[in-house]
GURORO-865300 format. One record per residue: residue in one letter; z negated, x, y of N, C-alpha, C, O in turn. Coordinates in pm, whole numbers, padded with zeros to 5 digits, always signed. Atoms other than C-alpha are relative to their C-alpha. Layout:
BEGIN
aZXYZXYZXYZXY...
END
This chain:
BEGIN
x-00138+00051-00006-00313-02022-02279+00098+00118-00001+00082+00219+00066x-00099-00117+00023+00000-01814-02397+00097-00033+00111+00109-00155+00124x-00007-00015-00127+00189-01749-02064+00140+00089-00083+00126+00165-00179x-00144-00073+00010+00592-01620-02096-00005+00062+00158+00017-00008+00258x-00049-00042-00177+00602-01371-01759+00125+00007+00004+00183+00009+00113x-00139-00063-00046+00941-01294-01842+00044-00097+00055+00081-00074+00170x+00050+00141-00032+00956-01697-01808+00035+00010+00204+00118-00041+00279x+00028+00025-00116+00819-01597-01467+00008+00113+00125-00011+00081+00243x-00041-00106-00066+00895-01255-01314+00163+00016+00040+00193+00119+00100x-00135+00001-00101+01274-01314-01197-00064-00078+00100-00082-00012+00202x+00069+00073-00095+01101-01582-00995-00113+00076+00162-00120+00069+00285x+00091-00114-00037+00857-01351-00872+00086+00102+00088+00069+00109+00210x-00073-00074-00049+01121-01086-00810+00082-00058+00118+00076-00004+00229x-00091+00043-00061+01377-01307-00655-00072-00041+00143-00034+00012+00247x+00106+00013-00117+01127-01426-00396-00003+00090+00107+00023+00055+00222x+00031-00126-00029+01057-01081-00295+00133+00074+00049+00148+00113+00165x-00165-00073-00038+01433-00922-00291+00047-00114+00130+00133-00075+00209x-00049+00095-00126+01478-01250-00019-00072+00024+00149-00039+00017+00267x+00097-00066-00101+01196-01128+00156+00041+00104+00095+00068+00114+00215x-00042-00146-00036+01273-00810+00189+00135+00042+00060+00152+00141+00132x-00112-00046-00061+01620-00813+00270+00035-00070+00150+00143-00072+00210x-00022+00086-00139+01518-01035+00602-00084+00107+00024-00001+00115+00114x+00076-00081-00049+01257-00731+00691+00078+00150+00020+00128+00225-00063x-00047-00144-00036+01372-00431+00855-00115+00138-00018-00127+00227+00067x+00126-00097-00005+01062-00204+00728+00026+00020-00193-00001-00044-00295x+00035-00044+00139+01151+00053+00452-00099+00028-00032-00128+00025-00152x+00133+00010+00130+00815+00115+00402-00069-00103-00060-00138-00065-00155x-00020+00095+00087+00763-00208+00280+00093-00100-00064+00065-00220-00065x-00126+00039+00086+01101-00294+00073-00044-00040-00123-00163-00044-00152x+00046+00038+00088+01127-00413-00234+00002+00116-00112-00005+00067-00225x+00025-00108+00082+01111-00070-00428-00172+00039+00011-00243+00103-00067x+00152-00039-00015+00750-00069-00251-00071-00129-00081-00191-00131-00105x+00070+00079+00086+00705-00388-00458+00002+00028-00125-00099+00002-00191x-00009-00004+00123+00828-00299-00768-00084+00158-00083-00107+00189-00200x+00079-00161+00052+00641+00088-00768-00134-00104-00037-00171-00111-00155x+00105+00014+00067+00309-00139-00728+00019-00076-00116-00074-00074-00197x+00022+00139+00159+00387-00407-01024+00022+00120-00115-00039+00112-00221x-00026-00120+00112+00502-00085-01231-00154+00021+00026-00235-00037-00045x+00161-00097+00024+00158+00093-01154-00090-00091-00019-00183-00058-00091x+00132+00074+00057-00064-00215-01171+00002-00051-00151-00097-00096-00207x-00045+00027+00111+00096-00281-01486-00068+00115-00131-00106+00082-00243x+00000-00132+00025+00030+00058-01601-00199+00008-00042-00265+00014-00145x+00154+00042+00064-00361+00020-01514-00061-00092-00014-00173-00092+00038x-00022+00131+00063-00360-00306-01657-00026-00007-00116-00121-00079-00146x-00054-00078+00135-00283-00189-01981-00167+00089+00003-00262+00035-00055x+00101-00122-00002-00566+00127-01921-00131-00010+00029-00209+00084+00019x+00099+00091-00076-00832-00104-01774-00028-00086-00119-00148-00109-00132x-00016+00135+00017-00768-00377-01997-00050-00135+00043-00138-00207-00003x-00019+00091-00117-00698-00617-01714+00074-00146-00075+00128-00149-00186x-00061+00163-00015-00572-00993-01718+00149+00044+00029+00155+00086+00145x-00075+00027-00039-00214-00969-01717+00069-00110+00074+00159-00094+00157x-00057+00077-00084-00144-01279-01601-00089-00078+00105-00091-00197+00138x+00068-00012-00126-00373-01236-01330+00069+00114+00068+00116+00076+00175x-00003-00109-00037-00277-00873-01253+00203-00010+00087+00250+00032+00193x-00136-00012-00033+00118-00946-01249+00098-00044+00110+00196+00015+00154x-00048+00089-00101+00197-01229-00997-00040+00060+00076+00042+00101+00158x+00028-00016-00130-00062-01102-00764+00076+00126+00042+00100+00148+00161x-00029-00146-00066+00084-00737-00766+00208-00052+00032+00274+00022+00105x-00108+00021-00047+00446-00897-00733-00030-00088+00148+00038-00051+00244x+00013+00071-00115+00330-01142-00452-00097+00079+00117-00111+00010+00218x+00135-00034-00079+00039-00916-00253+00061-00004+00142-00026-00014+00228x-00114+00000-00107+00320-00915+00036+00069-00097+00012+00175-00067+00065x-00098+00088+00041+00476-01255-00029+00033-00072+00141+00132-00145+00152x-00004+00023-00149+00442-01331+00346-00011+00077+00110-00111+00093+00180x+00006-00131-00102+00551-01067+00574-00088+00026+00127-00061-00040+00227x+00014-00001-00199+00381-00980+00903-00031+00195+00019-00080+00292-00039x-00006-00195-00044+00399-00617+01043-00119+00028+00043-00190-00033+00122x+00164-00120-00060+00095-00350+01077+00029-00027+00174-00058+00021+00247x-00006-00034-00175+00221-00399+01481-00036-00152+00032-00070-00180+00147x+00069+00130-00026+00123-00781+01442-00107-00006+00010-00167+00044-00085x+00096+00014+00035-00188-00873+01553-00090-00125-00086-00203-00165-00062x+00051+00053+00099-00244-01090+01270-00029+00063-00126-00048+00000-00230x-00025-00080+00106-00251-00828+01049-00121-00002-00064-00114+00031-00182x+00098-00043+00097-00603-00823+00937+00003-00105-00092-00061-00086-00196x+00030+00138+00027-00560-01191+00836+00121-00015-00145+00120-00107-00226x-00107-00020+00057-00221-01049+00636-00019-00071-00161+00030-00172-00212x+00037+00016+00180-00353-01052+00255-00015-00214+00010+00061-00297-00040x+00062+00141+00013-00540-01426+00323+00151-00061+00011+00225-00105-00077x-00151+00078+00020-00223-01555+00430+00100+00012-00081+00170-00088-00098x-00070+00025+00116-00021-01447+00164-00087-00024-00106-00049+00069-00176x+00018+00005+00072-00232-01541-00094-00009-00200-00022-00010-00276-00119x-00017+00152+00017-00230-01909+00032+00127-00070-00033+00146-00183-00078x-00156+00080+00023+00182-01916+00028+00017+00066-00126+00121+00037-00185x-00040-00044+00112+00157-01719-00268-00042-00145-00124+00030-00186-00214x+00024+00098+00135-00046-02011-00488+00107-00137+00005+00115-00209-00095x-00053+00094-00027+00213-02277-00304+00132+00067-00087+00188-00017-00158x-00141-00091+00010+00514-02056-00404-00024-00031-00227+00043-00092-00311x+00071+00030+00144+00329-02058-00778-00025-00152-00065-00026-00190-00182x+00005+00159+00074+00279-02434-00798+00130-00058+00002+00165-00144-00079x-00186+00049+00057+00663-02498-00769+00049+00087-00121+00127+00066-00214x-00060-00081+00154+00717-02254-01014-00060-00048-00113-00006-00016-00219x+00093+00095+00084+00455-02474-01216-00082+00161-00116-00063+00168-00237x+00045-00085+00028+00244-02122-01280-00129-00075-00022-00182-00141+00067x+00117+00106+00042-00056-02288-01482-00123+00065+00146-00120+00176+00199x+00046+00026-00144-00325-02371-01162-00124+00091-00068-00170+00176+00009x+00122-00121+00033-00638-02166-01410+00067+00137+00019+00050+00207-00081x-00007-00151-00077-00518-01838-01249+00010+00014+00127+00026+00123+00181x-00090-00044-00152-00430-01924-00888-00173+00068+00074-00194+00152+00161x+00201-00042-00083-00869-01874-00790+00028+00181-00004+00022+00258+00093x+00050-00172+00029-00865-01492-00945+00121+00033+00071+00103+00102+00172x-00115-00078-00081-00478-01420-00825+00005-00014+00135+00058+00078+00198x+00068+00052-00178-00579-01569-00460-00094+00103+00001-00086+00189+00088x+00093-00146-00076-00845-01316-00458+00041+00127+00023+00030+00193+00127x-00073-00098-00015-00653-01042-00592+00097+00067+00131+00096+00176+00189x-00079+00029-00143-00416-01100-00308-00083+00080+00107-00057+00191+00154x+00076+00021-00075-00689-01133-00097-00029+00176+00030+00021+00253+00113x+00081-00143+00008-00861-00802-00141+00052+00131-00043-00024+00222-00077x-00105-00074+00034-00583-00585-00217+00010+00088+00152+00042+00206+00166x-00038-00071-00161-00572-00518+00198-00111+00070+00068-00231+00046+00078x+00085-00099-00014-00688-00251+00326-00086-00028+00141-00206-00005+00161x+00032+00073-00143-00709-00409+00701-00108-00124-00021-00191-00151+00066x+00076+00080+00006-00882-00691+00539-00164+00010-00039-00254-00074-00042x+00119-00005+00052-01160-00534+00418-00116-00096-00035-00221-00138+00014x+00062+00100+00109-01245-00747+00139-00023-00003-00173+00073-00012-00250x+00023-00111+00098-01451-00630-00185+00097-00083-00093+00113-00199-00056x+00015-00012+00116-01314-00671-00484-00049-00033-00105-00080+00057-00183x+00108+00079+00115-01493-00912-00739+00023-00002-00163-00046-00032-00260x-00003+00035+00165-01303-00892-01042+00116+00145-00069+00203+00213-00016x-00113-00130+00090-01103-00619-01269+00124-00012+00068+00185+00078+00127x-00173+00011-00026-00773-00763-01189-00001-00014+00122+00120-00025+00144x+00022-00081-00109-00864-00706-00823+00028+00093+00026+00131+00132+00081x+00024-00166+00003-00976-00374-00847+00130+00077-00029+00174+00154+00056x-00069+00000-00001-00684-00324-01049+00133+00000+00121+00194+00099+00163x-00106-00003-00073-00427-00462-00817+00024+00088+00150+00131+00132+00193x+00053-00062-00106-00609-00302-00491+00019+00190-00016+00033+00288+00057x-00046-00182-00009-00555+00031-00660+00154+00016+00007+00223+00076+00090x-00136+00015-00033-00236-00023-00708+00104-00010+00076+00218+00028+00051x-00102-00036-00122-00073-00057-00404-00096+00097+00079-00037+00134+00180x-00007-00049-00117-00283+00141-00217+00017+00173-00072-00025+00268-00006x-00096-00124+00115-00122+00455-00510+00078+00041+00059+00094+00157+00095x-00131+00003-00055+00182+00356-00369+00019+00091+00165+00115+00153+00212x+00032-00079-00134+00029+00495-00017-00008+00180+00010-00004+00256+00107x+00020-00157-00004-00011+00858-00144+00096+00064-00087+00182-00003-00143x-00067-00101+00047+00145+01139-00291+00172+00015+00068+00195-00033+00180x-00140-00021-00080+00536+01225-00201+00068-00115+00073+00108-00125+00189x-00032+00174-00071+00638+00832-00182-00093-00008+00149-00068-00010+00270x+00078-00010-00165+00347+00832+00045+00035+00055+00130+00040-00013+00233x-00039-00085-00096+00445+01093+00264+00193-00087+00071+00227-00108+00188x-00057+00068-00022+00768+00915+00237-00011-00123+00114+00031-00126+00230x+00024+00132-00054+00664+00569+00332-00056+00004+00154-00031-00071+00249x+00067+00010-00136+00442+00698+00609+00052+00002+00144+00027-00070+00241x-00113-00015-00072+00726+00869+00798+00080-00101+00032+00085-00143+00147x-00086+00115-00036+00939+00620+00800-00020-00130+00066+00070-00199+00113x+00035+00127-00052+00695+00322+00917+00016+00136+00175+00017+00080+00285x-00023-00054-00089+00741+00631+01178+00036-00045+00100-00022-00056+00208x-00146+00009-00050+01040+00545+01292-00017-00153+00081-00026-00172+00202x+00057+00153-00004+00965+00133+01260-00086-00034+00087-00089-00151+00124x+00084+00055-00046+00678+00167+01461+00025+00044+00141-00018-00010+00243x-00020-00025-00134+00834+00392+01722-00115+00057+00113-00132+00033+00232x+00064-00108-00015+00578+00654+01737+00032+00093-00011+00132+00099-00081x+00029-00159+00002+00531+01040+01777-00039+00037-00133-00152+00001-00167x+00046-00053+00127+00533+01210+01412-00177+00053+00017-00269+00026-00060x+00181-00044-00002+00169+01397+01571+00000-00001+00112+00079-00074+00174x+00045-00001-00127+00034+01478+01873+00011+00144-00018-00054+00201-00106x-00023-00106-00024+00167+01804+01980-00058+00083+00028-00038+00199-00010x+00091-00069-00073-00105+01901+02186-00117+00000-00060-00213+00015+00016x+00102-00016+00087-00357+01898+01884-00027-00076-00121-00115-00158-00147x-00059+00112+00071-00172+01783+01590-00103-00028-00088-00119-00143-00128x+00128+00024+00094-00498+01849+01362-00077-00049+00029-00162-00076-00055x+00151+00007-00019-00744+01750+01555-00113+00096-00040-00210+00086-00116x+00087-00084+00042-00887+02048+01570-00097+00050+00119-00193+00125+00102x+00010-00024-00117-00948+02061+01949-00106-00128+00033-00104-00188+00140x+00092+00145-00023-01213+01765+01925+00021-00149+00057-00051-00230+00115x-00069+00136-00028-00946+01484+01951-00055-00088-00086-00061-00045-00201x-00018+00135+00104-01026+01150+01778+00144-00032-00034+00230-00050+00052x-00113+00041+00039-00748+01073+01569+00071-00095+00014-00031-00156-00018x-00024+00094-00057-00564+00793+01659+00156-00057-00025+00239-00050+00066x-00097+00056+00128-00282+00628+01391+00103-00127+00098+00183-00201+00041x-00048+00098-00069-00148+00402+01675+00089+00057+00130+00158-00003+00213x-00085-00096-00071-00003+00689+01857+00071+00105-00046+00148+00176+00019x-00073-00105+00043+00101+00909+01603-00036-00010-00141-00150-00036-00180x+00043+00014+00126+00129+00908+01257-00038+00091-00094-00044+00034-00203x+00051-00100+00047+00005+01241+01105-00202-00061+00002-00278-00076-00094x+00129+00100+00029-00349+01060+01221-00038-00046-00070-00153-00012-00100x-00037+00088+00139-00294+00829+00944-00084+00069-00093-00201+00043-00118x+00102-00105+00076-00401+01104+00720-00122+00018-00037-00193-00002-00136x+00125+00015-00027-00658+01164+00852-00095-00068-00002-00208-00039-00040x+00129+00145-00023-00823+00808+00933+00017-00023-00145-00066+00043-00208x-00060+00076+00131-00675+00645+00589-00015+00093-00128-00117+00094-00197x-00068-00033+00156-00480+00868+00275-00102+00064+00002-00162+00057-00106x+00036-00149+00090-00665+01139+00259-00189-00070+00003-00287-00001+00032x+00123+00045+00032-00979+00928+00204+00009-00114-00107-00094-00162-00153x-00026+00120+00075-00821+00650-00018-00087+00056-00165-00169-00009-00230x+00053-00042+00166-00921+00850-00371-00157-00056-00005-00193-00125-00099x+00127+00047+00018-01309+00789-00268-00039-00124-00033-00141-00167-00086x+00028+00140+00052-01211+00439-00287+00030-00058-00098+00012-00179-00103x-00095+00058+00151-01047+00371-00610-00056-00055-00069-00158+00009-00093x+00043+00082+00019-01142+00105-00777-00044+00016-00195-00134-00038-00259x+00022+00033+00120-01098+00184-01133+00026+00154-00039+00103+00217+00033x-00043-00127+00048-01098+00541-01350+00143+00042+00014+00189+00149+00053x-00158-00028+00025-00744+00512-01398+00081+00045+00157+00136+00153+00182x-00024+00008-00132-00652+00430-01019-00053+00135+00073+00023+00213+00129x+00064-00150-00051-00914+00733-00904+00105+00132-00057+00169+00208+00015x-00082-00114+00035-00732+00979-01159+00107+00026+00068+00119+00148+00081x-00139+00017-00033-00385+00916-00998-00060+00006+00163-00033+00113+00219x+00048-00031-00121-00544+00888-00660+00001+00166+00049+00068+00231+00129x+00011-00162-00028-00656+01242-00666+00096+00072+00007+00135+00128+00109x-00108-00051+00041-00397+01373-00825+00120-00037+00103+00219+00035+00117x-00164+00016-00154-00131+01207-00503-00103+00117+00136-00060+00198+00218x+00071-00053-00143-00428+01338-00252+00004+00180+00009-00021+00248+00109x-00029-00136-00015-00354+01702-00372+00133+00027+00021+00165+00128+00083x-00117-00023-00069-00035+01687-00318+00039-00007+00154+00121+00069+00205x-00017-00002-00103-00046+01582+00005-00131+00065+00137-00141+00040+00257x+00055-00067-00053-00309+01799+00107+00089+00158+00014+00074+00242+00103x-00092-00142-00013-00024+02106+00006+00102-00055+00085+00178+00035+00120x-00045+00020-00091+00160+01901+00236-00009+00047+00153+00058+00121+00226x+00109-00056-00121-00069+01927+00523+00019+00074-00004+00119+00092+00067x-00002-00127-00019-00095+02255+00469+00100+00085+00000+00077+00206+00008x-00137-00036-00010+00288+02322+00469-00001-00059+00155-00028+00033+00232x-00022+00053-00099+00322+02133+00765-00079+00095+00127-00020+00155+00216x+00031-00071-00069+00037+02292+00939+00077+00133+00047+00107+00169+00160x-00104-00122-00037+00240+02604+00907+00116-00006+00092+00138+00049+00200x-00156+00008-00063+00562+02529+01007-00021-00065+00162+00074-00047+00239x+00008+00027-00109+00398+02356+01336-00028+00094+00064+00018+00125+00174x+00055-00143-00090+00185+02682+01385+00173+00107+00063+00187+00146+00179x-00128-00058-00025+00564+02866+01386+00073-00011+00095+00115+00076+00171x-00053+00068-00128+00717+02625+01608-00096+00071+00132-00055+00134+00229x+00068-00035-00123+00429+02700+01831+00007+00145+00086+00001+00167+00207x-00015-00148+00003+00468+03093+01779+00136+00050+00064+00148+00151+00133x-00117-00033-00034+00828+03080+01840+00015-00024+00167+00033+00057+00258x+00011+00043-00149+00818+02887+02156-00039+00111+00113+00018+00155+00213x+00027-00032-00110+00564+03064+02281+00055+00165+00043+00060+00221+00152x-00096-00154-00071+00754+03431+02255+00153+00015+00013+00222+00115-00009x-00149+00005-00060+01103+03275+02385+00033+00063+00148+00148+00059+00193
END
């Protein structure tokens, strides 16, 4: 069946910009929706993926907010993928895609840890979690900073180098550690891996800027 998205992506969008402007969390705004529908789009195309599998789910993978500080959060993806196919049957989005874009949804979350069964999955799953690394990344991370009303690191052994367990719920440099800087191993598709890597070196010259400038702080302090 021939499928008009343009048809169906204001819909999509508009949804999303309503969303978003009731959520007080720039790291998930609607520029964090529209980077992944750009990039799943991207390896969509490079994959050759289901677009009109790949498109809704990467505009909807968020279509029902709940915050990383909710503890419903692991349950996040499932639940939007059920208001996502309701949201889709008023829009009268033909019903042979809602199974694969319900999964997509589904398995897109990283909390949900849930594989991945089909291209336009894999696809969409790389795709936002892209959006998690490189400068944006570093971006985004900081700022759920703020939102979450945590400590940028842990002062007293911001690397974990002193045989701390890391711990992303007290400080967000952790993060890093537990999460980004392991996401590339998971990438779902060539395309997604390439771009993976390629954010994870950047924010490894991060790290390693940062490290510095903490060691300094520390240096300065300690010969005041």
């Amino acid at each position: 069946m021939n499928i008009d998205l343009n048809k169906f992506e204001p819909l999509f969008l508009e949804h999303m910009k309503n969303l978003c402007d009731e959520v007080n969390d720039v790291s998930h705004d609607l520029s964090h929706v529209m980077r992944v529908v750009r990039t799943a789009k991207i390896l969509c195309d490079k994959e050759k993926g289901d677009p009109y599998i790949v498109v809704p789910a990467a505009y909807l993978h968020d279509c029902l907010y709940i915050s990383k500080k909710d503890p419903r959060r692991s349950l996040a993806s499932t639940l939007s993928a059920e208001y996502a196919l309701k949201l889709m049957q008023g829009w009268g989005y033909p019903d042979q895609y809602f199974e694969e874009i319900s999964h997509a949804i589904k398995a897109h979350s990283f909390s949900a840890n849930i594989k991945p069964e089909t291209l336009e999955a894999r696809i969409v799953q790389d795709a936002d979690r892209i959006d998690g690394l490189g400068a944006i990344g570093v971006c985004r991370a900081m700022a759920f900073t703020g939102f979450a009303n945590r400590s940028m690191y842990n002062t007293n052994d911001p690397f974990c180098e002193n045989g701390r367990t890391p711990d992303d719920s007290t400080n967000t440099l952790d993060h890093f550690f537990i999460k980004l800087m392991n996401v590339a191993e998971l990438a779902c598709t060539d395309s997604g891996k390439a771009e993976c890597i390629k954010r994870t070196e950047y924010m490894r010259g991060f790290l390693n800027q940062l490290s510095a400038e903490v060691g300094t702080i520390k240096a300065i302090k300690a010969n005041s």
